[in-house]
N, C-alpha and C positions, 0 to 999 in steps of 0.2 A: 395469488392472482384470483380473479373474481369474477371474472365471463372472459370467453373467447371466442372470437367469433368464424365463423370458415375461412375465411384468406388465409392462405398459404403460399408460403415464398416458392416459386416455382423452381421447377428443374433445374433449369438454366443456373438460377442464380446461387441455390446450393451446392451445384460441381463448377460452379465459377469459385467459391469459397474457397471450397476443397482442393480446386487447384493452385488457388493463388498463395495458401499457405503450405501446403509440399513444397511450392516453387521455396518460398522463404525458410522451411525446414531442411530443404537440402542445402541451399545458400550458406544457413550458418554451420552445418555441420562440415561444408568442404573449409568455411574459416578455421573450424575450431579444429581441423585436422591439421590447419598451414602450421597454425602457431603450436600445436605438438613437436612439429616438427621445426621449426623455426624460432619456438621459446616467447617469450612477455613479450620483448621488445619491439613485434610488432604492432604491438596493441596501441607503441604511442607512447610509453609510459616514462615521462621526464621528471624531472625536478621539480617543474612546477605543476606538472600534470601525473603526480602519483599513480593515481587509481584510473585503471582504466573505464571502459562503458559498462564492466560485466559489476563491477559496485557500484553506479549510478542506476543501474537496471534493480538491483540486488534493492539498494532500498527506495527505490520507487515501487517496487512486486510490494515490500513491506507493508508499505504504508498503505496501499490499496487493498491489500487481505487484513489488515488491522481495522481499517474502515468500517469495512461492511459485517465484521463482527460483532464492530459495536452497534451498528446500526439494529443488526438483529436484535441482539440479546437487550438491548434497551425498550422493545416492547414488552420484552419479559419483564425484567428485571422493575423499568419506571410504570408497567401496567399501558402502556401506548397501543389501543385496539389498530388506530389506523397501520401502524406500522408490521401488523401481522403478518400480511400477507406477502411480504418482502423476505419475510425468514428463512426460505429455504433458499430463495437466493441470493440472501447476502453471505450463509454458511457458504452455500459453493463457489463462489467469489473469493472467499475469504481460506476455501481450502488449494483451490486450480491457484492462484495467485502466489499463495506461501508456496505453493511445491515448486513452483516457477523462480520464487525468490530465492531457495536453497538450492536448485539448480544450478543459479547463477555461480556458488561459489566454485563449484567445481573445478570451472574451465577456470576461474582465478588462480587455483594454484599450481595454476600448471602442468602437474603434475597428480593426476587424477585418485592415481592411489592414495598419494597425504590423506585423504579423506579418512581412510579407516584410522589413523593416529588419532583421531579426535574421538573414537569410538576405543580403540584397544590402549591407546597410552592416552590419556584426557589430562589435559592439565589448564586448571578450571584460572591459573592466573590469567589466562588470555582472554580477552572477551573475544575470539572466535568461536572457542569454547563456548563460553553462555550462550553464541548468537545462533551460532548452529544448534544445538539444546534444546531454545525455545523455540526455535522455526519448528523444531522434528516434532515437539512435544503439540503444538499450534496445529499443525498438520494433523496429528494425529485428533488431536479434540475435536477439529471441526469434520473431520473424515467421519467418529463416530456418531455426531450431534447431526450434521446427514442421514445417516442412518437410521435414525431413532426418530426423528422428523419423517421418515416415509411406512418406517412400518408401526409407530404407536404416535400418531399425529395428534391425538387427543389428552394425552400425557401432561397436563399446565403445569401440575409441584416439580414434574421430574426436569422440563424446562425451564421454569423458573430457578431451579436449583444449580442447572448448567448455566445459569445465566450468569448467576452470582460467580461461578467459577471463570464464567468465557470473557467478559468483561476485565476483570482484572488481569486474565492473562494477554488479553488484546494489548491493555497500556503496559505492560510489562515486555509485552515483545517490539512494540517502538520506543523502549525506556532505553532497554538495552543498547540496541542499534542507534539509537542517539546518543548514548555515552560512547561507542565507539569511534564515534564524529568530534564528540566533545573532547575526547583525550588527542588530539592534536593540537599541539601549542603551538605548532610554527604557521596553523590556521586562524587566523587572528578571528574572523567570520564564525569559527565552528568551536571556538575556546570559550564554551560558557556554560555555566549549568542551567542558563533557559532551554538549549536542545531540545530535554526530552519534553517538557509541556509545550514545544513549539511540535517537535515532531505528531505526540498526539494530537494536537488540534487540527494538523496538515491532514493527521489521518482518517479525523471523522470526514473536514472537506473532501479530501480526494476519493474517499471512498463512498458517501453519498453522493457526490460527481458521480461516480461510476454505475452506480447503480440507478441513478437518474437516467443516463445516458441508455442501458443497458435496456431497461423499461420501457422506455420512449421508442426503442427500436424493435422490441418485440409487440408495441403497440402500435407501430406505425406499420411492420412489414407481417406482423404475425396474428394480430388481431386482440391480441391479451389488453384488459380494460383492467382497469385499477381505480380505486373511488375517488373521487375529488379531496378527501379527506387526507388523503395518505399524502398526493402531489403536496400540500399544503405543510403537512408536517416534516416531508423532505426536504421542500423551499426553508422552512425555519430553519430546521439544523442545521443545513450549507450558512444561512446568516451569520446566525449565532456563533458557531464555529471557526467562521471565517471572521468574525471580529473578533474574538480572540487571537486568534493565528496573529491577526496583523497588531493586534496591540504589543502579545509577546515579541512582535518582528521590530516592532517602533522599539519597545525597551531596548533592542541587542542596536537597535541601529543610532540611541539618543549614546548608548554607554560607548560605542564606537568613534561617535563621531567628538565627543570632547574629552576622549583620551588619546592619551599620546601615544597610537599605533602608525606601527611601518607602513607607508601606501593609503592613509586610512581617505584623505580628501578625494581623490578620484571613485575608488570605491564605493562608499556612502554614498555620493550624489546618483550613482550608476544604479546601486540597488535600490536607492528610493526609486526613483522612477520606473524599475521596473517592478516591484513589487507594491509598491503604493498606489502609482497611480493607471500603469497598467495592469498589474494583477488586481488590484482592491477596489481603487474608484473606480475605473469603469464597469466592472461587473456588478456593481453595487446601484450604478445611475442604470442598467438595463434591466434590475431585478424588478 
């Protein structure tokens, strides 16, 4: 960040915050007390509805702490001055987010203790195993790359150095969690090995989204100014990004649509339209 100015979010509106999410912190933990005692089944979870909200939550946290990882460490790593001064909050983004996404597994098994069998019996054929692994290990890197961002901020080799490490472990932590997607066959949608370069390129969008959004609000309601330069090279990445995303989506939806998949007609037309032309064209005719 680069000047600030005196406005400050008043009284009011930070114990309005503050209470509106206790209200939602107690909310879900009277849910996640129901279904202790009342089991999966009311989460909803059928035949055609496997996974409940707590793995759509699980890799939506993913993809937004992989985001803004990369978003950091690519000033490092490509030499991006404007993007400097986003670095310490893209790491906190990218650390609050992963601890949010590994939380999510918890209440999935139901059964809260399973958790230590991944830590005392580990059996690495499961990709639970890996996913939980790298979330902890992701966690932990950006927890310490915080750290070292506030007490030797001057440090370039030793960041550029976590750079080279944090960037690869970013695509590697929605590699994994894409292959988890991918190994469902009876998912005609998620059976392909475009996943993980779909999933990273979701990640840069969503997590420059977010941090776009994130800026804009600390600039609107907190006074924080950021250079015109940086706005600019955030607008490209969302671009760039995002034409990818949608090309790897066109591949999965041209190899859908003239293969002989179960349901495949209804489907395809359903995802083009929302993904082409309301997720892609129109935010593309607004940019």
């Amino acid at each position: 960040m680069v000047d600030q100015s005196d406005s400050k979010p008043s009284p009011i509106v930070r114990s309005s915050w503050v209470w509106a999410l206790g209200v939602l912190l107690v909310a879900g933990l009277c849910a996640w007390i129901y279904e202790l005692w009342q089991g999966l089944a009311v989460t909803g979870m059928r035949d055609v509805v496997s996974w409940e909200m707590y793995i759509f939550t699980f890799a939506y946290f993913v993809g937004l702490s992989a985001g803004g990882l990369i978003v950091t460490f690519s000033a490092e790593v490509f030499h991006i001055a404007a993007l400097r001064p986003l670095s310490r909050l893209g790491v906190l983004t990218a650390m609050v987010l992963s601890a949010a996404a590994g939380l999510m597994i918890i209440p999935d098994l139901s059964k809260p203790q399973r958790i230590l069998n991944l830590m005392f019996h580990p059996n690495w054929l499961s990709p639970l195993e890996w996913d939980v692994t790298i979330i902890t290990v992701y966690f932990v890197f950006s927890a310490v790359e915080l750290c070292l961002m506030w007490r030797v901020p001057e440090r370039k080799r030793l960041f550029l150095t976590l750079g080279y490490i944090g960037l690869p472990l970013a695509v590697l932590l929605h590699s994994i969690t894409a292959i988890i997607f991918g190994l469902q066959f009876a998912r005609v949608w998620w059976n392909t090995a475009l996943m993980a370069p779909i999933f990273v390129a979701s990640a840069i969008v969503s997590g420059t989204a977010l941090i776009v959004l994130i800026v804009w609000i600390l600039q609107r309601f907190n006074g924080v100014l950021i250079p015109a330069a940086t706005w600019r090279w955030l607008a490209g990445l969302m671009i760039i990004s995002f034409a990818i995303d949608l090309f790897f989506f066109g591949l999965r939806l041209r190899h859908h649509s003239v293969g002989q998949h179960p349901g495949r007609p209804g489907g395809a037309q359903f995802t083009f339209w929302l993904e082409w032309v309301v997720g892609g064209i129109i935010p593309y005719a607004l940019t």
